[in-house]
C-alpha positions, -999 to +999 in steps of 0.1 A: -196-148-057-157-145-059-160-105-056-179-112-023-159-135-010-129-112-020-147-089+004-153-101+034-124-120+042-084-135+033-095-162+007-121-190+006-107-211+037-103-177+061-139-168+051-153-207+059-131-207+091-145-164+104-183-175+093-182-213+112-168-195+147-193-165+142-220-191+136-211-211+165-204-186+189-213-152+182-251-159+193-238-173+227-253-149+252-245-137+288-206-139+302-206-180+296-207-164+256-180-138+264-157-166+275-163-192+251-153-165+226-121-150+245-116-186+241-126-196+202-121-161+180-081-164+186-083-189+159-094-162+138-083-126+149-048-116+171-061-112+210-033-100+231-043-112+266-082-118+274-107-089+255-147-093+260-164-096+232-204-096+232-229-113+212-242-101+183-202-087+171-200-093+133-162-097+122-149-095+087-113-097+076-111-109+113-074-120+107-064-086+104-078-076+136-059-070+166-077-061+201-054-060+234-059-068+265-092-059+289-107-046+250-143-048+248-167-046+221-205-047+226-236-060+212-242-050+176-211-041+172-195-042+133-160-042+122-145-051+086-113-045+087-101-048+049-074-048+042-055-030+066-068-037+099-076-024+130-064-024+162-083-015+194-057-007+225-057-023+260-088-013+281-111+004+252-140-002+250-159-002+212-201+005+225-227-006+208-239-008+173-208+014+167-191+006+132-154+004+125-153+001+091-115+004+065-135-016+034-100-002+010-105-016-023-087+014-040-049+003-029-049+034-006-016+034+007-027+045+050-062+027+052-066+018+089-080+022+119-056+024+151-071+034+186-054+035+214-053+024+251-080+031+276-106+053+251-142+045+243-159+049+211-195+057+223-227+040+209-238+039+169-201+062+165-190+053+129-153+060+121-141+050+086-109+045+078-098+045+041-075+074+051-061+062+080-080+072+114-055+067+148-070+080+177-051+082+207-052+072+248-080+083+262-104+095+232-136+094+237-163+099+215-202+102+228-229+087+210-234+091+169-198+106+163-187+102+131-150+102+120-147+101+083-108+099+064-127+098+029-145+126+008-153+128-027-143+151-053-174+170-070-152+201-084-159+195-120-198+202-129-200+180-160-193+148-148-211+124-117-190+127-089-188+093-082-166+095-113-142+125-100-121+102-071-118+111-037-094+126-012-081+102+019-059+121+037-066+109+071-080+119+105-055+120+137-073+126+172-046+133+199-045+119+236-072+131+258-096+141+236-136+143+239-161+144+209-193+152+219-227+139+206-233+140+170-202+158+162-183+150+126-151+148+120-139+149+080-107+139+062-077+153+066-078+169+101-058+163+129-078+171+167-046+180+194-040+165+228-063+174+256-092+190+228-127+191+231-152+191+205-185+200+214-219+182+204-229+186+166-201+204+155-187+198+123-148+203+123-129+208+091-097+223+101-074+211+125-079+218+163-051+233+187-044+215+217-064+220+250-092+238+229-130+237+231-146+242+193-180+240+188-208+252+157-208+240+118-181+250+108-163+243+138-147+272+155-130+280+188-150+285+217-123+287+244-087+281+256-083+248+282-057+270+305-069+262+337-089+299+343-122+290+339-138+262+368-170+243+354-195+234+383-204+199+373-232+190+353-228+226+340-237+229+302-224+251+276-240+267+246-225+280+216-243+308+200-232+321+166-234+360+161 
C-alpha cells in the first residue's frame, strides 16, 4: 500500500487531497467543468493565470505540476509527474489521450518534462521523461509521436536485460519544430530549431537545424533554405534506394 501511495503522489495527505478534487471535479463535463476546475485544481497543482483543463484528465504528483496561462489539456489526457514535474508553457495545448509521463524512481538526476509556449502535443503522443525531455516554442507533434529519454542496456548476452540498467541521457526538441505522425524520437538526441521530422521515422542521431529527415533510421531528406516552394496540401515521400 505504502509503495503505491509513494507513487502516485507527495505523502498520504497530498494523495487524499489530488484523489478528493479529481473525484469531485474531474467527471464535470462541458465548459461549466472547465471552470469549476480552473477554479478547484489550484489547490493541488501551480496554474499561472487561467489553463482549460477537460474532463476525464488524470493527475498524479499534481503538486509538481505547473501549466501557464491559456494551457489546455484534453479529454483522456494522463500526466504523473514524479518526481520532477512538468511544466506545460502559455498557450499549449496537451490533445487527447496523450501521456506525459517522468515516473523517476531511480534518483535520475534530469527527469522532467519542460514544454514550452504556444506548441501542441498531438493526440495519444507519449513523451517520457526519465531523461529529461524540453521541447521548445512552437513544437508540434502529430498524432502517436513518441519521445522517449530512456533505453535499456541489453549489451551483455548472459544476463536479462532488465538487469543490465539503462541510459537517460535526454531528448531536446528546438523551437519550431514539427514531428510528423508516428515518428519516434529515442534518448539522447537533440532535434534543432526550425526541423522537421517526417511521419514514422525513427531518429537516433541528432537533427541540424531547418532539416527535413525522414525513413528508419532517420536520415536527411532536405535542407529548409528557402529554394524549394511546397504547393499546399502537397505530400512527400521518402523512398530508400
Amino acid at each position: 500500500m505504502w509503495l503505491y501511495l509513494n507513487r502516485q503522489a507527495d505523502g498520504l495527505g497530498r494523495y487524499v487531497l489530488e484523489q478528493a478534487l479529481q473525484a469531485a471535479a474531474g467527471w464535470v463535463p462541458t465548459i461549466v467543468g472547465m471552470g469549476v476546475r480552473a477554479l478547484l485544481y489550484r489547490a493541488m497543482l501551480r496554474m499561472e493565470g487561467w489553463a482549460a483543463i477537460e474532463s476525464g484528465v488524470r493527475l498524479r504528483f499534481a503538486s509538481r505540476i505547473r501549466l501557464g496561462h491559456g494551457a489546455y489539456l484534453d479529454q483522456g489526457v494522463y500526466i504523473h509527474a514524479c518526481p520532477d514535474g512538468v511544466t506545460i508553457g502559455p498557450g499549449t495545448l496537451v490533445m487527447h489521450g496523450a501521456i506525459l509521463h517522468v515516473y523517476n524512481f531511480r534518483n535520475l538526476p534530469h527527469a522532467g518534462i519542460h514544454i514550452g509556449r504556444d506548441s501542441l502535443v498531438g493526440e495519444y503522443t507519449v513523451i517520457r521523461g526519465q531523461g529529461g525531455v524540453t521541447l521548445g516554442d512552437r513544437v508540434y507533434t502529430s498524432p502517436f509521436v513518441q519521445i522517449v529519454a530512456v533505453d535499456h542496456v541489453f549489451d551483455d548476452p548472459q544476463r536479462p536485460f532488465v538487469e543490465q540498467g539503462i541510459t537517460a541521457r535526454g531528448i531536446v526538441i528546438e523551437d519550431d519544430v514539427w514531428i510528423g505522425s508516428g515518428a519516434v524520437i529515442t534518448d539522447g538526441v537533440r532535434v534543432g530549431r526550425g526541423a522537421v521530422v517526417a511521419a514514422g521515422a525513427v531518429v537516433t542521431a541528432d537533427v541540424s537545424p531547418h532539416t527535413v529527415v525522414g525513413g528508419v533510421p532517420a536520415r536527411v531528406i532536405r535542407k529548409i533554405d528557402g529554394s524549394t516552394s511546397v504547393a499546399k496540401g502537397e505530400i512527400y515521400f521518402h523512398r530508400e534506394t
